[in-house]
C-alpha positions as CSV (number, residue, x, y, z in Angstrom):
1,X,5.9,-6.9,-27.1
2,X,2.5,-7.9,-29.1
3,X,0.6,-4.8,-28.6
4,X,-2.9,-5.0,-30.3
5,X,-5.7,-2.7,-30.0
6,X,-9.5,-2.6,-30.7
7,X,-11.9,0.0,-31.1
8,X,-15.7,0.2,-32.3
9,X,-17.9,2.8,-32.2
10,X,-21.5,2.4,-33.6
11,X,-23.8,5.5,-33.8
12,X,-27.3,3.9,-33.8
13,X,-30.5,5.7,-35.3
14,X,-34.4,4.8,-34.6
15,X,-37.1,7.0,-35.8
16,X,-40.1,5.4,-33.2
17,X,-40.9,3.5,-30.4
18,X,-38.7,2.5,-27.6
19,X,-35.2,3.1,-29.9
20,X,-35.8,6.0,-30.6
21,X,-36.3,6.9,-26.6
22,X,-33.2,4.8,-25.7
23,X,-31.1,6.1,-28.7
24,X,-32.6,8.9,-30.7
25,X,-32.8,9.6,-33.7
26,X,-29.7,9.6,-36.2
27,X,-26.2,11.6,-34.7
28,X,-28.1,11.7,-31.0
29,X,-26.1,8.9,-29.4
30,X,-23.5,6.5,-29.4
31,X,-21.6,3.5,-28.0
32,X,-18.4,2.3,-27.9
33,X,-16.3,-0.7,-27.5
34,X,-12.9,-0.7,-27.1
35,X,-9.7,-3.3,-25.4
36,X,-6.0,-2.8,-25.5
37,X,-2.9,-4.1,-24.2
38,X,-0.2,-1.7,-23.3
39,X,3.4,-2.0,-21.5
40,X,5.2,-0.3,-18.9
41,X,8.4,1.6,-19.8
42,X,10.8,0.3,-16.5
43,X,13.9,-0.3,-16.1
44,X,16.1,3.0,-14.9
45,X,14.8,3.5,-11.8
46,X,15.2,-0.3,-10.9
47,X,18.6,-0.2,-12.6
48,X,19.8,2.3,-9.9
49,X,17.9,0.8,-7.3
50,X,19.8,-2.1,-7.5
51,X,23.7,-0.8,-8.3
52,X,23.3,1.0,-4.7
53,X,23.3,-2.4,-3.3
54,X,24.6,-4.6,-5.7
55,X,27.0,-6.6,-4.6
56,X,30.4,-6.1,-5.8
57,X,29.6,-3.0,-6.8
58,X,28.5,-0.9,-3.4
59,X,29.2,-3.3,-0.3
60,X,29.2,-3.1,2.5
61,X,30.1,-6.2,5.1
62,X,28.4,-6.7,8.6
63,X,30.6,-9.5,10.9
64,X,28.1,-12.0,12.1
65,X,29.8,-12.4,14.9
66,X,30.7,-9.2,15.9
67,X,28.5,-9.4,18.9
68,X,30.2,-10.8,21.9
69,X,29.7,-11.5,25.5
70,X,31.9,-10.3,28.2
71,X,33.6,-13.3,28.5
72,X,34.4,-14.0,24.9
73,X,35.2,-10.5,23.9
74,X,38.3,-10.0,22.5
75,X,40.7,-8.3,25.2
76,X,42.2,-4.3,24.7
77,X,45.1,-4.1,23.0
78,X,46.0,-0.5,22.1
79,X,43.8,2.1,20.1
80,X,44.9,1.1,16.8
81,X,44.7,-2.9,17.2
82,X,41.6,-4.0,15.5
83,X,41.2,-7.7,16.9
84,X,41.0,-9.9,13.8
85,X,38.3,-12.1,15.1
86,X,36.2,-8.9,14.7
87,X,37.5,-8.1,10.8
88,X,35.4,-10.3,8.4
89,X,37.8,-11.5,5.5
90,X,37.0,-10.2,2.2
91,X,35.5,-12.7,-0.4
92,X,37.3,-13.8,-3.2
93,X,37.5,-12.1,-6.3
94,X,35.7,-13.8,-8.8
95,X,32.7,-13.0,-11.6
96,X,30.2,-12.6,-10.9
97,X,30.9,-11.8,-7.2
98,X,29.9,-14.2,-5.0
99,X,28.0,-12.8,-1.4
100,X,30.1,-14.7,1.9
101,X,27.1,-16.1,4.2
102,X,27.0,-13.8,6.5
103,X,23.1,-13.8,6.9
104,X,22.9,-10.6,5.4
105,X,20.0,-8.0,4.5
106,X,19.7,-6.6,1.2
107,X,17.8,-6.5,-2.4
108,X,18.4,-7.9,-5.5
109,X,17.2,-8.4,-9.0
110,X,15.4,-11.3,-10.4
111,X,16.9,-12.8,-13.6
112,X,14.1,-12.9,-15.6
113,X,12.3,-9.6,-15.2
114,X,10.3,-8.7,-18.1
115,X,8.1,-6.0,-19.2
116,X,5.3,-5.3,-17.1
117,X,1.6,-5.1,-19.4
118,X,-1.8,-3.9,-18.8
119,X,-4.8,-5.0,-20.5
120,X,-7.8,-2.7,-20.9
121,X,-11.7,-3.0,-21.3
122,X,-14.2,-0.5,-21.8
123,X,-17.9,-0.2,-23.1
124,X,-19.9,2.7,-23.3
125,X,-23.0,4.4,-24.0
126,X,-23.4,8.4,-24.8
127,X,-27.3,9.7,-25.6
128,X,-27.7,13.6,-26.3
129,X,-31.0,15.1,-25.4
130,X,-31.4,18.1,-26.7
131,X,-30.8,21.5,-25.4
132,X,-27.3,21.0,-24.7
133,X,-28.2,17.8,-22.3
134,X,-25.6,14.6,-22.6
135,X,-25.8,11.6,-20.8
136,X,-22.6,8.8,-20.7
137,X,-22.6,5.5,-18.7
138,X,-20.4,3.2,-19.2
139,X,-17.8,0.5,-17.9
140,X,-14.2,0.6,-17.6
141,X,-11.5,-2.2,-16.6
142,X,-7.7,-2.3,-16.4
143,X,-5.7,-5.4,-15.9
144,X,-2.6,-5.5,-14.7
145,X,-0.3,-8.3,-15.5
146,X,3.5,-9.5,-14.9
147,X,3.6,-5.7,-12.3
148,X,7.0,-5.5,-10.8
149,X,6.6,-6.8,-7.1
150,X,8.9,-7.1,-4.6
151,X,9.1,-10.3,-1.8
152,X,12.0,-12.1,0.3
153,X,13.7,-14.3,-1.5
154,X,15.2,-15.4,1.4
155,X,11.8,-16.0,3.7
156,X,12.2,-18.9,5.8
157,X,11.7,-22.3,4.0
158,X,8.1,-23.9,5.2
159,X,9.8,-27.5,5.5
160,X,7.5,-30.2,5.8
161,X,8.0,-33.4,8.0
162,X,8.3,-36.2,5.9
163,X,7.0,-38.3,8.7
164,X,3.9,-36.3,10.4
165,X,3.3,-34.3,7.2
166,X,2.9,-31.4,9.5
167,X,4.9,-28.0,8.5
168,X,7.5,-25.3,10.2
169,X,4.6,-23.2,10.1
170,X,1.7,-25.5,11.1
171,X,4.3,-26.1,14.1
172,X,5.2,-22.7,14.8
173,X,1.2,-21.7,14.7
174,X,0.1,-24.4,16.8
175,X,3.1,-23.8,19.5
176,X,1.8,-19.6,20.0
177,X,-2.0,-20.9,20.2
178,X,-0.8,-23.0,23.2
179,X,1.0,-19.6,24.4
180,X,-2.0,-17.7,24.0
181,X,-4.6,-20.3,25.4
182,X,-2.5,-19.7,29.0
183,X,-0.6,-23.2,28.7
184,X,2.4,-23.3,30.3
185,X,6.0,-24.3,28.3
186,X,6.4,-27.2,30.7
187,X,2.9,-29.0,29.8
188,X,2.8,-28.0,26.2
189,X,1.9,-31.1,24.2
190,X,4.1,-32.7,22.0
191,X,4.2,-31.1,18.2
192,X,5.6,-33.7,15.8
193,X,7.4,-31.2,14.2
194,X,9.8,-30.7,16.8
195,X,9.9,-33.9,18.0
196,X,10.9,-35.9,14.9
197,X,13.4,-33.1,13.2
198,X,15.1,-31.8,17.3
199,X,15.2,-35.1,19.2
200,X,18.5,-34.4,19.9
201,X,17.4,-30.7,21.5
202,X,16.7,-32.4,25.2
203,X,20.3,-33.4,25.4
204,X,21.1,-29.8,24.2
205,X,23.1,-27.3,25.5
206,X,19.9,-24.9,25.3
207,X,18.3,-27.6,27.4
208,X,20.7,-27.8,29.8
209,X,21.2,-23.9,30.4
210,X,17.4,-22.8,30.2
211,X,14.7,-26.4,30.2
212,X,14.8,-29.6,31.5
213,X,16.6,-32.9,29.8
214,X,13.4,-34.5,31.6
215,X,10.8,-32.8,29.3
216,X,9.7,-33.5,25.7
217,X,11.5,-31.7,22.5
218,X,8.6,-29.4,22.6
219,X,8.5,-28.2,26.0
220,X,12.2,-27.0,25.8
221,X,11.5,-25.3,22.5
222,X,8.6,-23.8,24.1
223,X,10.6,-22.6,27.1
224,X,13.4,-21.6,24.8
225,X,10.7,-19.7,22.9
226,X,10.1,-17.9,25.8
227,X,13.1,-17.3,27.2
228,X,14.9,-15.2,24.0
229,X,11.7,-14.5,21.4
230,X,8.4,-13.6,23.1
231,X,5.3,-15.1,21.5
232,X,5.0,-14.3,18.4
233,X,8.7,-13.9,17.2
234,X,8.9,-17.2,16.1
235,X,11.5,-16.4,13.3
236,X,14.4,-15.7,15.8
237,X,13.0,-19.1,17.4
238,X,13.9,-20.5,13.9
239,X,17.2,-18.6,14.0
240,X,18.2,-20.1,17.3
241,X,17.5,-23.8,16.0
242,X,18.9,-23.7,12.5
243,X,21.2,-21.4,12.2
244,X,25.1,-22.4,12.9
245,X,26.7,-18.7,13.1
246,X,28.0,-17.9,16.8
247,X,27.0,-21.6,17.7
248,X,23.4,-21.1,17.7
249,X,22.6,-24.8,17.1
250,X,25.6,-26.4,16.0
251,X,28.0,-25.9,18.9
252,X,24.9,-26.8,21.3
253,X,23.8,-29.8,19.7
254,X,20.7,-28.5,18.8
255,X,20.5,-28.6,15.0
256,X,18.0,-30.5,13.2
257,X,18.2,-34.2,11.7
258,X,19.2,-32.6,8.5
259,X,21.8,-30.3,10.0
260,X,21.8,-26.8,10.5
261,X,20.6,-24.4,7.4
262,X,17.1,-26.2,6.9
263,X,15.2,-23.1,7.2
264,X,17.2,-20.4,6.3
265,X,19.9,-19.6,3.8
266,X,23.4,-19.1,5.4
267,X,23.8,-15.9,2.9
268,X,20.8,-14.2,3.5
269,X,18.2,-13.1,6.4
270,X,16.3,-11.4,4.1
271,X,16.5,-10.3,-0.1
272,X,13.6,-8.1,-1.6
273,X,13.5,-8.9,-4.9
274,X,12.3,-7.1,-7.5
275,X,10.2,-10.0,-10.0
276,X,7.6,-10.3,-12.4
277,X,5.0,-11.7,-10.1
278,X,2.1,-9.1,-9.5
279,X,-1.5,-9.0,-11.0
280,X,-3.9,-6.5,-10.5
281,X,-7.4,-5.8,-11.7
282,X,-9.7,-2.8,-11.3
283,X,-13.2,-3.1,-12.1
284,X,-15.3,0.7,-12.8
285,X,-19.1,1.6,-13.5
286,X,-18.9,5.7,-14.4
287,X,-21.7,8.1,-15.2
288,X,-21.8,11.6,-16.3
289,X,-24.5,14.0,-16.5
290,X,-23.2,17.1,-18.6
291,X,-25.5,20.4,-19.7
292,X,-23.9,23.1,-21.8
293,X,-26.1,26.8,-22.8
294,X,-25.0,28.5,-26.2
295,X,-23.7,31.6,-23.9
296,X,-20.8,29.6,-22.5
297,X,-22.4,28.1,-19.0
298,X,-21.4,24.8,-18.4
299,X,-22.7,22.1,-16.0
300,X,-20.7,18.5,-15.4
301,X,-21.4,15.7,-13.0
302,X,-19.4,12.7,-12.6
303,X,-20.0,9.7,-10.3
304,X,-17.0,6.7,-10.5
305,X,-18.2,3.3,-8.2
306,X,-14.5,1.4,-8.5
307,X,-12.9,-1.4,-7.2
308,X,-9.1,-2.4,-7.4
309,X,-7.3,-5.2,-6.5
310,X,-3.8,-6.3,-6.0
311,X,-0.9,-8.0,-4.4
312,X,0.5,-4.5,-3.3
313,X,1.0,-1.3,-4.6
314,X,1.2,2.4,-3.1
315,X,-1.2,5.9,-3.7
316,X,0.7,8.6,-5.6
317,X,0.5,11.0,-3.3
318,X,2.9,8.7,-1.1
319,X,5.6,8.8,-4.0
320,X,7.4,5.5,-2.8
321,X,7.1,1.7,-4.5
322,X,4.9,-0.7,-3.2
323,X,5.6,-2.9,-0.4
324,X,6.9,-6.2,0.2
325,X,5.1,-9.5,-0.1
326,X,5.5,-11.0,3.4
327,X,5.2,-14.5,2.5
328,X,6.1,-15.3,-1.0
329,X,5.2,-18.9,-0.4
330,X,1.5,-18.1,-0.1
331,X,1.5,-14.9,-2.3
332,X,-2.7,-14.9,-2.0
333,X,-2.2,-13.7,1.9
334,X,-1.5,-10.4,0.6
335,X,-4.2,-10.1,-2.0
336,X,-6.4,-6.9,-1.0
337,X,-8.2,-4.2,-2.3
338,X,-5.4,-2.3,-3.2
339,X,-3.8,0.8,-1.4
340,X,-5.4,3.6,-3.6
341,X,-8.7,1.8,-3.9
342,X,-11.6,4.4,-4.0
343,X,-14.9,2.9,-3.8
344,X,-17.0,5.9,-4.7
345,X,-15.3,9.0,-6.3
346,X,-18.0,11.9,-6.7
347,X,-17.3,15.2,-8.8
348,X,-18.8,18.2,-10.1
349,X,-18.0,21.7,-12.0
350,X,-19.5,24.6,-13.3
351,X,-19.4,27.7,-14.9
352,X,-21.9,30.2,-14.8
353,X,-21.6,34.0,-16.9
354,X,-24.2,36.5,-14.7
355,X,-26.6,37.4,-17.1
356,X,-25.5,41.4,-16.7
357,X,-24.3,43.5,-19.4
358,X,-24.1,44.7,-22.8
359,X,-25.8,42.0,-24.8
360,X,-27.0,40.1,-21.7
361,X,-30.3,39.7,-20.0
362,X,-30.5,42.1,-17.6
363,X,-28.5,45.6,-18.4
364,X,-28.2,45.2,-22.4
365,X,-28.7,48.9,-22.7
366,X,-25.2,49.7,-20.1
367,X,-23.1,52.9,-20.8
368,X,-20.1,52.1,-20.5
369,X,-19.0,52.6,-17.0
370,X,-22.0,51.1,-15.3
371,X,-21.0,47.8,-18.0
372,X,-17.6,47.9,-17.3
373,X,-18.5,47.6,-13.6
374,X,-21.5,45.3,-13.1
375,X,-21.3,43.6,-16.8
376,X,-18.9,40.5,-18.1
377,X,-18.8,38.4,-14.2
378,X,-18.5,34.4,-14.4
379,X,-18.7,32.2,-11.3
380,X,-17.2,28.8,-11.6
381,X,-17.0,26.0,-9.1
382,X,-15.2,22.3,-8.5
383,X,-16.4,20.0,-6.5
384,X,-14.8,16.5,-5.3
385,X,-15.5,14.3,-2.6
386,X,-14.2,10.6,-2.6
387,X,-15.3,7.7,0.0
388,X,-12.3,6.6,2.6
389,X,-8.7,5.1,1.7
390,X,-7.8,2.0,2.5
391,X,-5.1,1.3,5.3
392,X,-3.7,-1.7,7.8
393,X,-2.7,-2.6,11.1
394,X,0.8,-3.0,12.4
395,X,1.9,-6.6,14.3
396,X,4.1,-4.2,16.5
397,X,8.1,-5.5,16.9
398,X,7.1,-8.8,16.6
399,X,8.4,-11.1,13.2
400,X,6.4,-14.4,13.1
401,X,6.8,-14.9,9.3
402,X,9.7,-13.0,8.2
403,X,12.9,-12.2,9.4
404,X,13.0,-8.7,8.2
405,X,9.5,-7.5,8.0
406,X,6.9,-7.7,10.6
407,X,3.4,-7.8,8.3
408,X,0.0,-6.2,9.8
409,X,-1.8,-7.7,12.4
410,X,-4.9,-9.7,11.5
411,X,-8.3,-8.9,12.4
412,X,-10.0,-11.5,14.6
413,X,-13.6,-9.8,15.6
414,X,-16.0,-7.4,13.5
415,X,-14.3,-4.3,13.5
416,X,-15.9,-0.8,14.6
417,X,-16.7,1.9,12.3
418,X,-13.8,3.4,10.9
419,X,-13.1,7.2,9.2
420,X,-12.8,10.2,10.8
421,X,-13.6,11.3,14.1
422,X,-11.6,14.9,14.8
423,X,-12.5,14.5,19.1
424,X,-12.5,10.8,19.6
425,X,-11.0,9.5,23.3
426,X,-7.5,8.6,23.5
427,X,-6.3,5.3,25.4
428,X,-3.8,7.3,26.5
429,X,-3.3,10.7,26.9
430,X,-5.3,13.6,25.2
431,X,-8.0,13.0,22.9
432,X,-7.8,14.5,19.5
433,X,-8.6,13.5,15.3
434,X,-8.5,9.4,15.3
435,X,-9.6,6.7,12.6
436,X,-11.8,5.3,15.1
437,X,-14.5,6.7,17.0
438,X,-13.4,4.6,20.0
439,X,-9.8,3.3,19.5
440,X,-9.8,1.0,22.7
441,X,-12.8,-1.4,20.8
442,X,-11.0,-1.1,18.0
443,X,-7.4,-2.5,19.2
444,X,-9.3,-5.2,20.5
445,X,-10.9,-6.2,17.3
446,X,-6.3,-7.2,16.5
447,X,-4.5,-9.3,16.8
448,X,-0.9,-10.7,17.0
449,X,0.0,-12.7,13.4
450,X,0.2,-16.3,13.7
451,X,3.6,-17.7,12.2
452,X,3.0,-18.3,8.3
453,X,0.3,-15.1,8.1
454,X,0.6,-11.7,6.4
455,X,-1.9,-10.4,8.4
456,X,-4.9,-8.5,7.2
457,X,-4.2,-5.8,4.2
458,X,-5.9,-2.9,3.9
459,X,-8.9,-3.4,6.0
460,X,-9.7,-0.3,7.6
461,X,-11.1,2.7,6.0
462,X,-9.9,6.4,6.5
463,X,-11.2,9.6,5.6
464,X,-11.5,10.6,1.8
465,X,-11.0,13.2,-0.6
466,X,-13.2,16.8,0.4
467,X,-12.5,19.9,-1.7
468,X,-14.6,22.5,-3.4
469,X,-12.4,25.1,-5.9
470,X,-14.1,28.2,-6.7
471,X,-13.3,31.1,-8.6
472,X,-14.7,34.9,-9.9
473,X,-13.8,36.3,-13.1
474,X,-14.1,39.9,-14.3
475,X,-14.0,40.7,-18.1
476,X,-12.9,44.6,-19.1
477,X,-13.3,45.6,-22.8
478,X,-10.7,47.8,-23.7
479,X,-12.3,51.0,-25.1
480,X,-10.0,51.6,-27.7
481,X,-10.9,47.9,-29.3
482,X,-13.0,45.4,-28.9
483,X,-11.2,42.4,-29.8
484,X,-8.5,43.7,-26.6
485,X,-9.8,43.0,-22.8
486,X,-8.7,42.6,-19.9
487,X,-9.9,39.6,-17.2
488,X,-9.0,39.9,-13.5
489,X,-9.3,36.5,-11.5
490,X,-10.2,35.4,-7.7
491,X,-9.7,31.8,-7.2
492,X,-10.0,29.9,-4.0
493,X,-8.7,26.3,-3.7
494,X,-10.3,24.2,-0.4
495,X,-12.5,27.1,-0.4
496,X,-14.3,26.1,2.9
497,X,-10.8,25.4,4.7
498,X,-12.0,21.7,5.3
499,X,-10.2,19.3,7.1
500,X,-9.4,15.9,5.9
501,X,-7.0,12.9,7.1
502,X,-4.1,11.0,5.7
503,X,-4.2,7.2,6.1
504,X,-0.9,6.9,4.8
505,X,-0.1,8.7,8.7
506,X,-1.9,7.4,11.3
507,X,-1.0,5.5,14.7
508,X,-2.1,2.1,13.4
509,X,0.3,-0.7,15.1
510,X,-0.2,-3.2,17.8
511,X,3.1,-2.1,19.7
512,X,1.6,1.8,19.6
513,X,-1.4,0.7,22.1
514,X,-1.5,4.3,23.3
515,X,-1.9,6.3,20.5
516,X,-4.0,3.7,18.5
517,X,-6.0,5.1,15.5
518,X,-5.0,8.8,15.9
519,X,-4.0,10.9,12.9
520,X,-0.8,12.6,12.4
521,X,-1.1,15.1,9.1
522,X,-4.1,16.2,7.2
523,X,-4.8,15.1,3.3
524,X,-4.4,17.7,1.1
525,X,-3.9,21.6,1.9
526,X,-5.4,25.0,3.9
527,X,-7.5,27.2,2.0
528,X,-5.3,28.8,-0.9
529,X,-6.4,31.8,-2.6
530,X,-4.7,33.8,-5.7
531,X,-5.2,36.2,-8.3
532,X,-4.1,37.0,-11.3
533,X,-4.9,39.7,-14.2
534,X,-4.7,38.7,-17.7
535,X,-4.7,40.8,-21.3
536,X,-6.2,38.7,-24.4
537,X,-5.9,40.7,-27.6
């Protein structure tokens, strides 16, 4: 792994004119290039990821057909006779171990994994002002490349029709816009999907048990689609037509032209896979202010305007891997600002030594009780405050692109503000701390994810990062020596007890209508406060 780095540092000097009010003169400022390229240690974690599921090494078998009807259920035989057509055979021993096609759900491991690699950028610019002030801008960049994602392996194919050109998502799209503009299955216009891959379908067994033999391919499909999926479940539609276990389409003569299997793959409804796929880039402008004072005071301000970008990925604070790409055939769907994105990131800290006491401003002339009391206190302070996290909208049970994962439900008008409003109105029920101000506008502004979408990532904002630290400190000299004292400390952490919201919990799903938008735990802590005594000698 060809790791190369670059630094440069340049430490200009002018002694007039407008250098020398930019810069300085010699030793008063700097800037400083640098770029990098540096890899991720993986591979343990992934390792036992993937030998809990493995198979041949933990499995576990699911019958596809163990779901029966009254009628075809096999009949009571005693409490210890299992009915065979309930046991699924094992598969054959062989290496490597072959999975039976038994449409299952599980992860895997892509072949060619490799080392995951981040590029860095940075340029800045440091000038020193005299009397302990220190200005920094500067710009910062990280580049992710080859980031361990994971996606479906297994995700429907998107055939195309050789004859119309038109795809299984084109078709599927266009058949739940029909739904949704109020037309009824019956009169739904032909979709040349359908009709040139299912013209056997209005002599099915479907047909003849739910539509009419009378009506086109695409009216049946569209009762069908009715009947068993709801609107926007148009994977289990797919299931229904291609897929031969319990008879779906083959034993109804409703498989395609090209036989059942077209879509789907008979061994799998769903692998997350682990590959080498992910990109990322994050893109930073920082300043900082700093001001230091020869008795130990200390002043710092930092201001971070950020943006990062990315296929998927998770905040820390969650402690779980990033998500799942929902439709690996158009990876670019889920391309967002990424989960921990933090647009503006503010902080500030200081310490401050009361000017009281022996050797001080005020009080140099102490004895030594009055100094041991009101001599030696230091004040110090933090302060950070961050701009709102990033979060989604649930597509409710509904599966219009993937069989195992339902994606987020897309945004089709302007949405309302977003944040934190601690007594917004609930649509139902008590009101109470909610991401929107009024969650009812806000629902409306979904909806329902068209077959072939991901849905819209990471377009609401939450509530940020609040917290001021603060602490007192005491300082005893020890009368028997002064290089011995003892300090006695007050801290306080979320020193004004505020409030703030997780994103990462919050009622945010088209199938919660109810409780839309409200919060369910708080980012970060209650006030914490703790002392401690220490003895430096």
């Amino acid at each position: 792994n060809f790791a190369p780095r670059l630094g440069i540092a340049w430490s200009p000097g002018f002694e007039s004119g407008l250098g020398k009010f930019l810069f300085g003169g010699a030793g008063k400022s700097s800037i400083r290039v640098g770029a990098g390229m540096f890899y991720d240690i993986f591979g343990q974690g992934i390792l036992r990821r993937f030998d809990a599921t493995a198979f041949g090494l933990s499995t576990a078998l699911t019958n596809p057909s163990a779901s029966q009807t009254l009628s075809t259920a096999p009949r009571f035989t005693g409490v210890t006779n299992i009915p065979q057509s309930l046991v699924e055979p094992p598969p054959p021993a062989s290496f490597p171990a072959t999975p039976p096609d038994i449409f299952a759900i599980t992860n895997a491991l892509d072949d060619t994994i490799r080392p995951p690699y981040s590029m860095t950028a940075n340029v800045n610019w440091g000038r020193e002002f005299g009397r302990g002030w220190f200005v920094q801008a500067g710009y910062v960049g990280r580049f992710g490349r080859r980031l361990l994602t994971q996606e479906d392996a297994a995700t429907p194919t998107n055939f195309r029709d050789p004859t119309s050109g038109q795809t299984y998502f084109d078709a599927a799209s266009q058949l739940i816009r029909y739904s949704k503009e109020g037309v009824a299955p019956e009169n739904t216009p032909a979709i040349p999907f359908f009709e040139n891959l299912w013209p056997n379908f209005r002599n099915s067994l479907y047909t003849n048990a739910f539509g009419d033999p009378s009506l086109s391919v695409t009216q049946n499909i569209a009762i069908l689609n009715d009947v068993f999926v709801g609107n926007e479940d148009t994977t289990f539609l797919a299931y229904l037509l291609d897929n031969p276990i319990q008879g779906s389409c083959a034993a109804r003569n409703a498989c395609s032209v090209k036989g059942p299997w077209l879509m789907f793959h008979p061994q799998y409804s769903y692998l997350s896979v682990w590959r080498s796929i992910g990109s990322s880039n994050y893109h930073a402008g920082q300043f900082n202010l700093r001001k230091s004072w020869s008795n130990g005071d200390l002043f710092d301000f930092n201001y971070t305007l950020s943006k990062s970008i990315d296929f998927g990925s998770a905040a820390e604070r969650v402690g779980t891997t990033t998500g799942v790409i929902t439709n690996p055939w158009f990876r670019d769907q889920f391309r967002a600002v990424s989960d921990f994105d933090t647009r503006h990131l503010v902080t500030a800290a200081a310490v401050y030594n009361l000017p009281i006491g022996r050797g001080k401003r005020w009080g140099t002339g102490f004895g030594g009780f009055a100094d041991a009391v009101l001599g030696g206190w230091q004040l110090g302070g933090i302060w950070r405050q961050s701009s709102g996290f990033p979060t989604g909208v649930g597509n409710g049970r509904f599966w219009p692109t993937n069989w195992n994962l339902t994606g987020l439900a897309t945004a089709v008008k302007p949405l309302p503000d977003s944040g934190s409003f601690k007594n917004a109105p609930s649509i139902v029920g008590a009101g109470g701390p909610n991401i929107f101000g009024n969650p009812s506008q806000a629902i409306d502004s979904f909806d329902f994810t068209l077959p072939g979408d991901s849905g819209s990532r990471n377009v609401v904002r939450g509530d940020g990062f609040f917290q001021i630290d603060a602490n007192v400190a005491k300082r005893f000299t020890m009368p028997w020596n002064e290089g011995h004292s003892l300090q006695f400390r007050a801290e306080a952490f979320n020193l004004t007890n505020t409030v703030r919201f997780d994103v990462y919990d919050v009622s945010l799903n088209l199938g919660t209508r109810g409780t839309f938008g409200r919060y369910n735990s708080q980012l970060g802590g209650p006030r914490v406060m703790q002392f401690g005594l220490r003895y430096d000698f």
